[in-house]
N, C-alpha and C positions, 0 to 999 in steps of 0.2 A: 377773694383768692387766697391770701393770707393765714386767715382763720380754717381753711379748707387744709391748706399745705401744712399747719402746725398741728391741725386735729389727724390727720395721713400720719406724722411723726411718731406723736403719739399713740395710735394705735398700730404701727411696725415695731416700738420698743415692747410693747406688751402681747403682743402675738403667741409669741411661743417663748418657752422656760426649758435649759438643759441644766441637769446636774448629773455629775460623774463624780463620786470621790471612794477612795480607799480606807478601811475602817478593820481593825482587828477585833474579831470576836472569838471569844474567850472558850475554853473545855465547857461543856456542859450546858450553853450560855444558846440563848432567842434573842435576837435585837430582830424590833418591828419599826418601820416608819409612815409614818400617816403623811395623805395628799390630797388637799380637795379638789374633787374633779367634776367639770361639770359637765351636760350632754352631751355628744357630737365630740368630743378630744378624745383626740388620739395619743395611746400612750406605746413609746417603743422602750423596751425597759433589756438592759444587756448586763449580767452580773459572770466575775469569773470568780475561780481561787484562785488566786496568786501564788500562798505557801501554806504549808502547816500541812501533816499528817497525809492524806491518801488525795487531797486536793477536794476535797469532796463535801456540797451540803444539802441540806434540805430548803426549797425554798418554793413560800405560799401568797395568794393573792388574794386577798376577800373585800368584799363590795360592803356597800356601806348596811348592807342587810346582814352581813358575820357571813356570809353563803362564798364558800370557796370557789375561785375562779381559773386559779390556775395552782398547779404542785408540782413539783419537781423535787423527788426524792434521790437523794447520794448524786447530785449532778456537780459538775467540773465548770464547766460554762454553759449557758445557752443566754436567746436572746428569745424575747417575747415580745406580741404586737397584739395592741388591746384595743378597741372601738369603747368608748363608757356610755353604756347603755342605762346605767344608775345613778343621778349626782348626790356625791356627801362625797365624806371622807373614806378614801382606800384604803386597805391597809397592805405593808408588803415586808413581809416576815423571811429573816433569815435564820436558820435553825441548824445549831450544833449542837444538839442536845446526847447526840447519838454517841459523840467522842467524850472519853471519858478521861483523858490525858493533852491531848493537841490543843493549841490554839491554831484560828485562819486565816489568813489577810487575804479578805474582796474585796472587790470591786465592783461595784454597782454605779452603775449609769440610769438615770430615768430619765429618759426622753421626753417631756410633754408639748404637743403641739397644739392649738385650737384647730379646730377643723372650719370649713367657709363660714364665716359671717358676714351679716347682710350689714354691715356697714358702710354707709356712704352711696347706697343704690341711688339716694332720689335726690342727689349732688346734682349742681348744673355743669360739671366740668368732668365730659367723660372721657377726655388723655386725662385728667391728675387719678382718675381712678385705674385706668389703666396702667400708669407707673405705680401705683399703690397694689396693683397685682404682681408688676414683674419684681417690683423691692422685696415683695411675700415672698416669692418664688427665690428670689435671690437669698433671703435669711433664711429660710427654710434649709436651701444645700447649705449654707455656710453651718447651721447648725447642725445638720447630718453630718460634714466632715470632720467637726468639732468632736460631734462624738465617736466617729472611727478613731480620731489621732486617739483618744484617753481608750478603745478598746485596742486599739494596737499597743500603746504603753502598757497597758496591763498585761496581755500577752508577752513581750519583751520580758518584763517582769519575772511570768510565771518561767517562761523560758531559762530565763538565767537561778533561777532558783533552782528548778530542775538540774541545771549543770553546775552547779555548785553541791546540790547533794549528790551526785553522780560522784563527781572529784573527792569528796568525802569520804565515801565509800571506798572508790578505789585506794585511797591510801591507807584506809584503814585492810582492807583485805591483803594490798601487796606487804604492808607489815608484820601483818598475821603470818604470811606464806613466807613471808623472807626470815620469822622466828625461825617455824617447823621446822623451814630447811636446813640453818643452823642449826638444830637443838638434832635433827636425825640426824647429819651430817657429825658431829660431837658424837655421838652416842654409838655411829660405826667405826670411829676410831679409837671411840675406848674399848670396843670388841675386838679389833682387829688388833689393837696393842696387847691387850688381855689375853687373846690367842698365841699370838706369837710367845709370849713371856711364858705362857703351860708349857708349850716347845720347849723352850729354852734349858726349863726347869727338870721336865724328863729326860733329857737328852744328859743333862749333867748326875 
């Protein structure tokens, strides 16, 4: 029983793998990151822009043959879901090449999940196998909520950048507007003093 419950452990810490992190890339600039993926896994992969320029990238997917699988050109956010039909190494390319001045802080999450394996079918204890499906079941959504919380901080994120360059702008523009109106406001009363003074000058 022992050896059954410690090898169950083991194969619920190694089930499935999430990573989420936030990475700036550069004007001009392709960061690729390599995954090796084997049959049957499932991969949910969710990238945003955060900041920088139009919020916008290029981003591509290719299997372990170089053969494109997925592309997403000038995109903001999406979220992608992959069955891997090829096992080697993926590759998953993010591309700013287009921007000739901006850098972009994203956000990439790669989801990887194993998909059913027959481990433990021809076990003599079928409740430990049966709690070895609901703990799956169980770290499964733990890890799906895990990566909503990092896709909603990244949203928050992109949110607050947005309204910081919004506020930016406004007080560059109300500055702008509150010169003008000084500078025409001045500029009619040195016409109207200038008028009056010809007056003044004829009259005498």
């Amino acid at each position: 029983m022992l050896p059954i419950l410690l090898l169950l452990c083991c194969a619920v810490s190694i089930g499935g793998m999430e990573s989420g992190f936030t990475f700036m890339l550069g004007a001009r600039q392709r960061e690729c990151f390599y995954e090796h993926l084997k049959v049957n896994m499932s991969l949910e992969l969710e990238y945003q822009v955060i900041e920088g320029g139009d919020l916008d990238i290029n981003f591509e997917v290719f299997d372990p043959n170089n053969e494109r699988i997925i592309h997403a050109e000038k995109s903001s956010d999406e979220s992608h879901e992959l069955e891997v039909k090829t096992p080697g190494v993926h590759s998953f390319c993010i591309d700013n090449s287009f921007s000739s001045l901006t850098s972009k802080m994203v956000y990439l999450d790669l989801g990887l999940m194993r998909e059913g394996e027959d481990f433990g079918k021809d076990g003599p204890e079928e409740t430990v196998f049966k709690v070895y499906e609901n703990i799956e079941g169980i770290r499964a959504k733990l890890d799906k909520a895990s990566s909503y919380q990092g896709a909603l901080r990244a949203k928050e994120a992109k949110q607050r950048y947005y309204l910081e360059s919004n506020h930016s702008r406004v007080m560059w523009i109300s500055c702008i507007a509150s010169i003008i109106m000084i500078s025409v406001g001045l500029v009619q009363v040195y016409f109207v003093r200038h008028l009056f003074d010809q007056r003044n000058k004829s009259r005498i």
